[in-house]
N, C-alpha and C positions, 0 to 999 in steps of 0.2 A: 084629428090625426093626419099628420102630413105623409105624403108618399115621393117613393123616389123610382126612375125609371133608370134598367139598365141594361143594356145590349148581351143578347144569348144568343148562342147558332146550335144548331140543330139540325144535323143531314146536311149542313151546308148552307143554310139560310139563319141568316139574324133577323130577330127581331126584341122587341121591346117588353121585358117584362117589370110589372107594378109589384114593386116592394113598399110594404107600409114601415114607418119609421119610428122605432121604439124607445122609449126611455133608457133601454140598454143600450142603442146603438150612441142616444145623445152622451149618457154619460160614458163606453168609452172614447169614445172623442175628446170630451173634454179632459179625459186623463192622460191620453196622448198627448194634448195641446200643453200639459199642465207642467209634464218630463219632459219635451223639447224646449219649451220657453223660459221653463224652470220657474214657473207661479202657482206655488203651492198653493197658496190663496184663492187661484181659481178654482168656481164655483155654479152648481146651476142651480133652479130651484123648478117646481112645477107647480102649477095650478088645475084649476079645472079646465080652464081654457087658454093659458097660453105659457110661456117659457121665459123666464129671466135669465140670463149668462152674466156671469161677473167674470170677466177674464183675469182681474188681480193688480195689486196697485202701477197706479200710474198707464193703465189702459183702459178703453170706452166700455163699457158696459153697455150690454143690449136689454132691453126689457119691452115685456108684452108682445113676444115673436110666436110664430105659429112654430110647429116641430119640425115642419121644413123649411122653415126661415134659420133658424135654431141652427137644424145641420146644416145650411150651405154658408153659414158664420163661421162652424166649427170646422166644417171641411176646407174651406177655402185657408183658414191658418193653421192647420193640421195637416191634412193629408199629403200635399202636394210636398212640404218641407220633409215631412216624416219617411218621403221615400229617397229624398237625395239623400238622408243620412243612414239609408239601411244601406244591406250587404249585397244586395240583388234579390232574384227569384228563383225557384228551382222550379224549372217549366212552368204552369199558370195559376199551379194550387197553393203555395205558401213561398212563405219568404225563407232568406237561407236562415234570419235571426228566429224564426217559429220554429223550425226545424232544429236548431240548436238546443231552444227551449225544451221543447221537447226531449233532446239527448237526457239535459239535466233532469229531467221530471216532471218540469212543471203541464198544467193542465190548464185547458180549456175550463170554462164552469160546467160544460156540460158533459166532461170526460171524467169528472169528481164522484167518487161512489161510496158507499159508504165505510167501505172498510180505508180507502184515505182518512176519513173524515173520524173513526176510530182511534185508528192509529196515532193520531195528534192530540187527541183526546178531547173531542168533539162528539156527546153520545146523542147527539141528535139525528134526525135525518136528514135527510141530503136535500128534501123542498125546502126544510127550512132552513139549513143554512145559503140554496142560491135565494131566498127568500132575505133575508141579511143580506148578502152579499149589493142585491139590488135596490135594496130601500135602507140599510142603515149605512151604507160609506165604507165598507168593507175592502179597503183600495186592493187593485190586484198584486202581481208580486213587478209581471212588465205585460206592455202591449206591442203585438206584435198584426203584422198584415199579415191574413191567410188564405186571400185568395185573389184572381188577377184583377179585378174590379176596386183593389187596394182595401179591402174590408176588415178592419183591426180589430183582433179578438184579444180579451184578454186573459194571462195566464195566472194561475193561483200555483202555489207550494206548500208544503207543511208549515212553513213559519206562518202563512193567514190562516191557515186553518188554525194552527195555537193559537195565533191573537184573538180567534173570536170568541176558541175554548176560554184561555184566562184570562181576555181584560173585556169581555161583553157581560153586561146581567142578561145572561140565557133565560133563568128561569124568568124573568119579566117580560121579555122580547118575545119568549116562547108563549105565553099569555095573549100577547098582541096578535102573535101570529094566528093560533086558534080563535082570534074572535071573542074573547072572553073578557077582555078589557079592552076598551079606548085607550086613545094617548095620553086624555086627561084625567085617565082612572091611574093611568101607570106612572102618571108623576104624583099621583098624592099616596098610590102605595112605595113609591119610591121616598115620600116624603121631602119631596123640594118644593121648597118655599120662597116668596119674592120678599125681599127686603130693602128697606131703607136705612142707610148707617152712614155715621159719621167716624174717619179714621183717619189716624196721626198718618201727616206725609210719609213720617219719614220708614213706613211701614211700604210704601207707594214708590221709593227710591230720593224722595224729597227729604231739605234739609231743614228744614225752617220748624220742624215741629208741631207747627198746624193740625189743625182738625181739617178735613176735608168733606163736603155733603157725597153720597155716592150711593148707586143701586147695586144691584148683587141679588145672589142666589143664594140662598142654605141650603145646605144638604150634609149630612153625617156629620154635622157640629161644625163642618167648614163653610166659609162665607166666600163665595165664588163669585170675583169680579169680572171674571174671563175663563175661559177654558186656560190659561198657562199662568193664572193670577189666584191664588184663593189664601186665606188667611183665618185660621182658627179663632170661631165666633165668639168664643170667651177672652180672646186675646187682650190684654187692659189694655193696649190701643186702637180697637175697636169698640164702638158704642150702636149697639142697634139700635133703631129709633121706630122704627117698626116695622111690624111681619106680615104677611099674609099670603094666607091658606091658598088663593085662588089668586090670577093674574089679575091686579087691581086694575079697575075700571079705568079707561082714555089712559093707560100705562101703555103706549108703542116702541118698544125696545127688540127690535130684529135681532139685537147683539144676544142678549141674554135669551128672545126664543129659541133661536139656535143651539144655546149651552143648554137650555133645558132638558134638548132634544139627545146634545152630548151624555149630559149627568143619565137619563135612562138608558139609555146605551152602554156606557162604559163602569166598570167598577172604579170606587173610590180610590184604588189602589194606582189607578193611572195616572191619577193628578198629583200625587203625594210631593215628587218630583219637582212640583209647580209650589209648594207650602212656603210661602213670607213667613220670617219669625222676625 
């Protein structure tokens, strides 16, 4: 765990206090970095022992950093730009854009209670939804600095709280969260499966008519090439060539553990959108 030092006064004297540095502080950082640079695609990931940053195409990726390697990456293309484009400060505790947030409604995650989290139609409680919030990707609504040390908190509204009401599988997540299932108990009661299929291009945007070899996902009858790609497994130009129950052996696809991680997370209803005919 990395830590960060930062100057306090008290009765008149400064000095130095040790802040350790959280998976909440790194990811919002990188949501900050994500709305000023405009790279949705950026991305972090964790380990047991160290941090990867994908900053998003056509920029360096970091990999294998400690979490204070991690934030002074993220701070250094974050923080400093994110304050020329705010509005100022109101004396040393927030910004004039936090203060505004606030007008409208929005909240801190830790200003969230549960009758918010009702009223959206969210009947859970409130650990587990900043429980989501912090390990399933539950983006916020904006981030904003809230204190003079430039410290960016981010703010949620009723529209996140509906999205985790109607497009998250609560009742599966809620599972994970009590401990009662693993992650890989919770894709085989989700029932996603790894696949190999062969599929007509021109399903693919291709014109030639071809069979194409390719991997994917099953899940609810659909065959998920991508989280924004999936095409009905009975489809007569798709051909599955085979299935399997479990993540087949030397099969390393970062792309599709990802969407696995998506398809438990989200209802089927999200991807529909995404349905090739």
């Amino acid at each position: 765990m990395g830590y960060i030092f930062r100057w306090h006064e008290v009765y008149g004297r400064s000095y130095l206090k040790k802040s350790k540095i959280t998976k909440g502080m790194l990811i919002g950082l990188l949501y900050d970095y994500a709305r000023i640079h405009k790279r949705p695609s950026a991305r972090i990931t964790f380990s047991k022992n160290h941090v990867n940053l994908y900053l998003g195409a056509g920029k360096k990726n970091f990999l294998g950093l400690t979490m204070r390697e991690a934030y002074d990456v993220l701070k250094a293309r974050t923080v400093e730009k994110a304050v020329s484009k705010g509005n100022g400060y109101i004396g040393r505790s927030m910004s004039v854009n936090a203060k505004r947030a606030y007008e409208r409604g929005l909240k801190p995650l830790s200003r969230i209670r549960s009758l918010d989290l009702k009223q959206n139609g969210f009947y859970y409680s409130v650990a587990f939804f900043r429980w989501l919030v912090h390990n399933w990707d539950i983006k916020p609504k904006e981030m904003h600095h809230t204190s003079a040390s430039h410290r960016i908190t981010a703010f949620y509204d009723g529209s996140v709280i509906r999205y985790a009401a109607h497009c998250c599988n609560l009742e599966l997540l809620y599972q994970i969260y009590k401990g009662k299932i693993t992650m890989e108990q919770a894709i085989q009661e989700r029932e996603i499966r790894y696949a190999k299929a062969r599929i007509l291009d021109t399903l693919l945007g291709g014109k030639s008519g071809r069979a194409v070899s390719t991997d994917g996902l099953i899940c609810d009858n659909l065959l998920f090439l991508s989280s924004k790609l999936c095409i009905e497994s009975d489809n007569p130009g798709v051909d599955i060539m085979e299935v399997f129950d479990g993540w087949p052996e030397n099969w390393k696809n970062e792309n599709l553990e990802k969407l696995a991680m998506e398809l438990e997370k989200h209802k089927i209803t999200v991807y529909l959108k995404y349905l090739r005919k």
